[in-house]
Structure formats: C-alpha cells, structure tokens
C-alpha positions as CSV (number, residue, x, y, z in Angstrom):
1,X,21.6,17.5,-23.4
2,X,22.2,16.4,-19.4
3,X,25.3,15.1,-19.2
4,X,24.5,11.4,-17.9
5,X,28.1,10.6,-15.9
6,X,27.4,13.8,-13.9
7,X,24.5,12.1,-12.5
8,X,24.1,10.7,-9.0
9,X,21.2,9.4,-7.0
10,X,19.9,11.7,-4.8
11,X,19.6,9.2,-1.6
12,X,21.6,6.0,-0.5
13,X,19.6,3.1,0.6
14,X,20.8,3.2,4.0
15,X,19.6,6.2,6.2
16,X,21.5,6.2,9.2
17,X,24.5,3.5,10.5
18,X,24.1,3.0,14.2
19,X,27.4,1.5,14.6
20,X,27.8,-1.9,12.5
21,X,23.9,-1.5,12.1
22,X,22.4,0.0,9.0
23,X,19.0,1.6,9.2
24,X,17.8,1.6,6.0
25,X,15.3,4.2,4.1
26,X,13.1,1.7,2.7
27,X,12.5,0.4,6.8
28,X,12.5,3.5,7.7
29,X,9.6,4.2,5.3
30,X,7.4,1.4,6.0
31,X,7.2,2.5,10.0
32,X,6.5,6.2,9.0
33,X,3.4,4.7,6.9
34,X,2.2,2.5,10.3
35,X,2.6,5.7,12.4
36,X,0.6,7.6,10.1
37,X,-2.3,5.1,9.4
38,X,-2.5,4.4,13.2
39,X,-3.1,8.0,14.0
40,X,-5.6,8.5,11.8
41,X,-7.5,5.2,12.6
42,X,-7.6,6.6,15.9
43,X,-8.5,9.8,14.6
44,X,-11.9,8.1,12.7
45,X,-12.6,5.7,15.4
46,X,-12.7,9.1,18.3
47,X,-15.1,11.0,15.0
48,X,-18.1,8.3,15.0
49,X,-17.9,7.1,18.7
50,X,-16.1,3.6,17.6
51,X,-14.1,2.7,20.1
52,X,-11.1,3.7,19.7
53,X,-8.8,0.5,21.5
54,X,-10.0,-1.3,18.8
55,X,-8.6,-0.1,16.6
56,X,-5.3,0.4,18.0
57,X,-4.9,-3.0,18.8
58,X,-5.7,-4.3,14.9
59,X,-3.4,-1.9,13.8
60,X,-0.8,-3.2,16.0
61,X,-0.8,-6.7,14.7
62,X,-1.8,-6.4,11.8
63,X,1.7,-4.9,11.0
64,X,4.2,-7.8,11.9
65,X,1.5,-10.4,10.6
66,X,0.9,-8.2,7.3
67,X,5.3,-7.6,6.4
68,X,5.2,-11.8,7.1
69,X,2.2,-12.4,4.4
70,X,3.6,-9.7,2.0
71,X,7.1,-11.4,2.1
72,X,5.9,-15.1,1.8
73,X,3.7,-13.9,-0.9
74,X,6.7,-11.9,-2.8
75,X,9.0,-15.2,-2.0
76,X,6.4,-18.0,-3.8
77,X,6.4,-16.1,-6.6
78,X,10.4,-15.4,-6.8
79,X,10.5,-19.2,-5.7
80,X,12.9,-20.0,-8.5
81,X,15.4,-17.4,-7.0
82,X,14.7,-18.2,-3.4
83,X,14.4,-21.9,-3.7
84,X,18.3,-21.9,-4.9
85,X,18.9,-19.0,-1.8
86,X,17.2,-19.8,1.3
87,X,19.1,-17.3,3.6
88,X,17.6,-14.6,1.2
89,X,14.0,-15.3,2.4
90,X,14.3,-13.4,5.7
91,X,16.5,-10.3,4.3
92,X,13.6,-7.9,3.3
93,X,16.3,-4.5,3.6
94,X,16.5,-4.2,0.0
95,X,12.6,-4.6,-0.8
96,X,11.0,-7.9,-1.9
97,X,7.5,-7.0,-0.2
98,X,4.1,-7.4,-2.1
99,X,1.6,-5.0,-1.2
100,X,-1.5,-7.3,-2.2
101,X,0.2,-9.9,0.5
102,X,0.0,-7.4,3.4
103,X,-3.6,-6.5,2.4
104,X,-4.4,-10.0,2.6
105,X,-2.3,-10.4,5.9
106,X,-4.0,-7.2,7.1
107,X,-7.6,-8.7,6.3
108,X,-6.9,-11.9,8.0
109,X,-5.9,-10.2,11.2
110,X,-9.2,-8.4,11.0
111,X,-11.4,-11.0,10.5
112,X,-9.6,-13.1,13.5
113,X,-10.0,-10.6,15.7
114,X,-13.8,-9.2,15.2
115,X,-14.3,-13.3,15.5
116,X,-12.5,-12.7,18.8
117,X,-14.2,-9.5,20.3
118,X,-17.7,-10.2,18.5
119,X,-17.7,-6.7,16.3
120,X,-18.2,-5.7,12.8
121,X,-15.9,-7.2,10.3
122,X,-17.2,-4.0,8.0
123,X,-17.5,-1.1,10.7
124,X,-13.5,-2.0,11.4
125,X,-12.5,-2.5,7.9
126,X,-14.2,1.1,6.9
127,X,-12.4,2.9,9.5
128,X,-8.8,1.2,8.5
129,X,-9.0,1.5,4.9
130,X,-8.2,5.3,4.8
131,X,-5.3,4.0,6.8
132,X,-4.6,1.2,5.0
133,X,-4.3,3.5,1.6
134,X,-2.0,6.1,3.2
135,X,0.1,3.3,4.3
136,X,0.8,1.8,0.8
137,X,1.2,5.6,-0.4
138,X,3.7,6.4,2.2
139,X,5.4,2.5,1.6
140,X,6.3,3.4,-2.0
141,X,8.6,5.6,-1.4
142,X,10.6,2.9,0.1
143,X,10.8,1.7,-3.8
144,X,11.8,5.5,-4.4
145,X,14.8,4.9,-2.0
146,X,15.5,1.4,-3.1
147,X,15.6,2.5,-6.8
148,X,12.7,-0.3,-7.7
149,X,9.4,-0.6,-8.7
150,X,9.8,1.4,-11.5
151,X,8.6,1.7,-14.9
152,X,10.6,1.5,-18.9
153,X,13.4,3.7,-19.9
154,X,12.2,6.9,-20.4
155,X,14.1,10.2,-21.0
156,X,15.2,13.5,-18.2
157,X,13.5,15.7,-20.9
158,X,10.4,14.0,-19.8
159,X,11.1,13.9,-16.4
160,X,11.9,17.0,-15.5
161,X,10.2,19.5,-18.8
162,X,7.2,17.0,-18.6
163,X,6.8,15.9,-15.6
164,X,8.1,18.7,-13.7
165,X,9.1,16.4,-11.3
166,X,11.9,18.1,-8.8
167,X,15.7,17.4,-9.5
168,X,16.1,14.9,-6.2
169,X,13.2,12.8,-8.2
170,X,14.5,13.1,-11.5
171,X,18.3,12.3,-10.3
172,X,16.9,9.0,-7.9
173,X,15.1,7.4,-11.2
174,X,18.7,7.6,-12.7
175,X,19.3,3.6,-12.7
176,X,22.3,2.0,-13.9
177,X,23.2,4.2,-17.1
178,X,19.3,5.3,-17.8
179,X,16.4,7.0,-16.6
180,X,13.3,5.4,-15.6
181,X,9.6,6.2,-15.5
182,X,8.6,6.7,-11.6
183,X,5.5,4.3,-11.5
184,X,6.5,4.4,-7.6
185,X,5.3,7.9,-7.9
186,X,2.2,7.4,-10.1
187,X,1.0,4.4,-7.4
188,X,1.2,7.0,-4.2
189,X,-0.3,9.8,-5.6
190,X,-3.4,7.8,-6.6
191,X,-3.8,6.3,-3.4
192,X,-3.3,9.6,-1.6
193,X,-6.3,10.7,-3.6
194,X,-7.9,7.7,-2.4
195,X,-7.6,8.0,1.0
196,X,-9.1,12.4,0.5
197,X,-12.3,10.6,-1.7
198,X,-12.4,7.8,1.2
199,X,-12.3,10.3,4.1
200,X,-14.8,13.0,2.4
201,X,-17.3,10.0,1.5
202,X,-17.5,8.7,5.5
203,X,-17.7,12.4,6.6
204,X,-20.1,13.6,4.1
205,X,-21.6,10.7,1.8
206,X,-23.6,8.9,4.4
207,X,-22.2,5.3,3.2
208,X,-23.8,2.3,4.0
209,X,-21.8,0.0,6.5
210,X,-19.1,-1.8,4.3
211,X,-18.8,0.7,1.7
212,X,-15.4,2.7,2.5
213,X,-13.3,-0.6,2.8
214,X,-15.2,-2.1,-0.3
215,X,-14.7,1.1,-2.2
216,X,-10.8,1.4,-1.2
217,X,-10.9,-2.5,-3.0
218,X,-12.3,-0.9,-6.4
219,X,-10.1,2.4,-5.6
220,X,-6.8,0.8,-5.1
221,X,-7.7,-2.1,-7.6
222,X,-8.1,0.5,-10.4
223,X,-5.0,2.0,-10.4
224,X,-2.7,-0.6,-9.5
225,X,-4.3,-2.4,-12.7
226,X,-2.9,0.5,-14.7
227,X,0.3,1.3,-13.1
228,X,1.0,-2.0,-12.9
229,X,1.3,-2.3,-16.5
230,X,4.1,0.0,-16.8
231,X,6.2,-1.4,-14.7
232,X,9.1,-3.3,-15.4
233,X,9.9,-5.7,-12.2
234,X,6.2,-7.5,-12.2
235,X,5.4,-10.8,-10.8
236,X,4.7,-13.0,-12.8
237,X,1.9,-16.0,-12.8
238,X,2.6,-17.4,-16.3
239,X,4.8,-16.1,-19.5
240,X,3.4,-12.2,-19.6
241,X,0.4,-12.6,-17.3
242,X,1.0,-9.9,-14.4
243,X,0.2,-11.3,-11.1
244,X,-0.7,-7.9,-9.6
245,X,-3.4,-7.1,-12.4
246,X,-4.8,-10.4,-11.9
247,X,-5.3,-9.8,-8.4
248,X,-6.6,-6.1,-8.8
249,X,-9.7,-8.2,-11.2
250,X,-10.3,-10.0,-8.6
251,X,-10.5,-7.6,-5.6
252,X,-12.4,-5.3,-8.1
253,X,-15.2,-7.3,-8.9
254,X,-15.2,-8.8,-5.1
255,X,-15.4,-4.8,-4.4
256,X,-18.7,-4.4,-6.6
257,X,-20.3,-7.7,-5.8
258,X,-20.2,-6.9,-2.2
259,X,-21.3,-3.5,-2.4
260,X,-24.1,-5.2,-4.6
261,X,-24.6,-7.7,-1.8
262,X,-24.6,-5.4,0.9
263,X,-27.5,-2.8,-1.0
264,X,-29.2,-2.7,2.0
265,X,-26.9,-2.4,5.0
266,X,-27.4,0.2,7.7
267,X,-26.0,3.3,7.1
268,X,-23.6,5.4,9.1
269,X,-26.3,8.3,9.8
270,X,-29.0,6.3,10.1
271,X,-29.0,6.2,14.0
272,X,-28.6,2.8,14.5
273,X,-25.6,2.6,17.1
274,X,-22.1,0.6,15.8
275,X,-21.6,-2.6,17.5
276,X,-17.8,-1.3,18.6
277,X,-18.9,1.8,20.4
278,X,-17.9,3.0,23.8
C-alpha cells in the first residue's frame, strides 16, 4: 500500500515568478491552446484556398471576447459565491472558466464578423472547429495544474495498475488526503480524437458545407455529457441537474437538426468556389 503522507503534487500552480508577478500554469495553458488552434486554422484555411487573414483575424478576437463570456457564464452560475465577493469576479488565476461560455463567446464573434466581411458563417466555422477542439483539449490541462475539474475519490491502485497513467499524473490527482479520478484527462483525450476524425473527414469525407463545425457540436456534446457526469465540481441549474449536460442536449440536437437542415448544401469537392477565397 502507497504510503499517502509521502505524496506530493507533481506541479505548483504557479509556473514561473517574474519578480512580484506570478505566471501561472493554468494561463500558461490557455495561450499554448490559442497558439496551437491558430496555427492550424491557418494551416486549413492555406489547404482549401480560404483565405487565410480571415481566419487569423477571428481567432484573434475571438480569444479575449471568448475568456470574457466563459467567465461571466462560470460567475452567474457561482452567483451565490460572487454576489457576496465581487473582487473575485475578475481573478480567473485559479480557474473559474466554462468552456460552453467561450464556445458561445467564440460563436458570437464569428457570426459578427462574417456579418461584417459578407462570408460564410459555415465555411469559417468548419475550418475553426478542429481548432476550437484542440483548444479545449490543450485548456484542460490547466484543471490538471489547478488540481480541479476532477472526478470522485478513487484509489492509486486504479490509477496507476489500471489506468497506467504515469506517476507525475497519478501524484497531481492526489487532492487534499485522497486520490481522484482524472475526468480532466478523459475530456482532452476525447476531444483530441475529435479534432483527428474532424481533420480526416474535411481532407477525405467530402463534407457538405457546415458539417465539420456541426459535427464538432455532436462530437464534443457527446462526451462532455458523459464525463460530465463524473465529475465532482459541476454547475449546477437546479438541485442535481448538471448545467453542462443540459447544454451538451441542446448543442447536440442543434448539431443534428442543422446537419438535417443543411441536407443539401454544397459540398467541399463539388467545385463550387468558397465565398472567402483569395
């Protein structure tokens, strides 16, 4: 049996301490994911002749306006805590994000801006989901630094003879006195899947315009359903109803009925040339 007072977590929250400043992990994190998802938006956008500025410049603001929506919604639905500590509501270093808040932030910026250059709402959205996936894989290990986001007690004999998770895994879900299932961990590898199924499908599947961002929706909506359920720090709409499984019904059958909807859009190898091309 692992002695349990040997045990330390593997990381500190903060990375590095540029003089009074603290840079933590979980910030740290969250820019790695916007680097990542930016490169390969312009990656996809240089692939099927989309240009590419466009791109660039939705992924640009969509990430200040997305952190704002995913922290206003994480706030109103912690309002009980926040309302009774207002100077809380800014201080987003220890977490306190909602990922469905940023996809609606992200969304919103979209929409706003095809309005704005008169493109495709659904030839921009396609080529940002796989970047939009990687982003929220890459963000949770943010929770993996900040210790949250985690699932019930659960035992290092499942961790590490189970799981075969490595020790700097096992040692970071070590939690005040227990260890904890790493739903963190569950969460990025299905959406790094996603974003391989997302990718193949544009390159090979022949999709019809709208399909990739409406099948990220089903994708993500799936999982998070799931996972969601075995975690411990949920929001909450009313008594036990999870607010993130709510929303995952709701972008889930938005994801079919659109894809219903949209039966007979163009597709991407039909020859018909994409409204944002160079």
């Amino acid at each position: 049996m692992k002695s349990l007072a040997s045990v330390q977590p593997t990381f500190d929250r903060v990375a590095i301490e540029l003089g009074p400043i603290p840079i933590y992990w979980y910030g740290v994190v969250i820019a790695l994911g916007a680097i990542l998802g930016l490169l390969i938006a312009i990656y996809e956008s240089k692939r099927i002749g989309f240009n590419e500025e466009y791109a660039v410049d939705v992924v640009i603001w969509s990430i200040p306006i997305s952190i704002l929506c995913a922290r206003i919604y994480y706030v109103i639905f912690e309002w009980d805590y926040y309302g009774q500590h207002l100077d809380q509501i800014i201080n987003i270093r220890q977490g306190g994000i909602a990922i469905h808040g940023a996809i609606f932030g992200a969304l919103l910026t979209v929409f706003l801006y095809t309005k704005k250059k008169n493109i495709s709402f659904w030839q921009i959205t396609d080529i940002l989901a796989p970047s939009l996936l990687l982003g929220q894989a890459i963000g949770r290990w943010g929770n993996f630094f900040n210790q949250e986001a985690h699932g019930g007690k659960t035992t290092w004999t499942f961790l590490q003879d189970t799981l075969h998770l490595p020790k700097w895994i096992v040692n970071q879900m070590y939690i005040d006195g227990s260890y904890y299932i790493p739903t963190f961990l569950y969460e990025s590898l299905w959406n790094i899947l996603g974003v391989i199924l997302l990718i193949v499908w544009r390159m090979v599947g022949n999709p019809r315009r709208g399909y990739i961002f409406l099948g990220y929706l089903v994708w993500y909506s799936i999982g998070r359903f799931y996972i969601e359920g075995l975690r411990t720090d949920s929001l909450m709409v009313a008594g036990e109803l999870r607010t993130a499984q709510l929303v995952s019904i709701a972008l889930f059958a938005f994801g079919l009925i659109m894809m219903f909807i949209r039966r007979s859009a163009p597709r991407y190898l039909d020859g018909t040339k994409l409204e944002g091309s160079k």
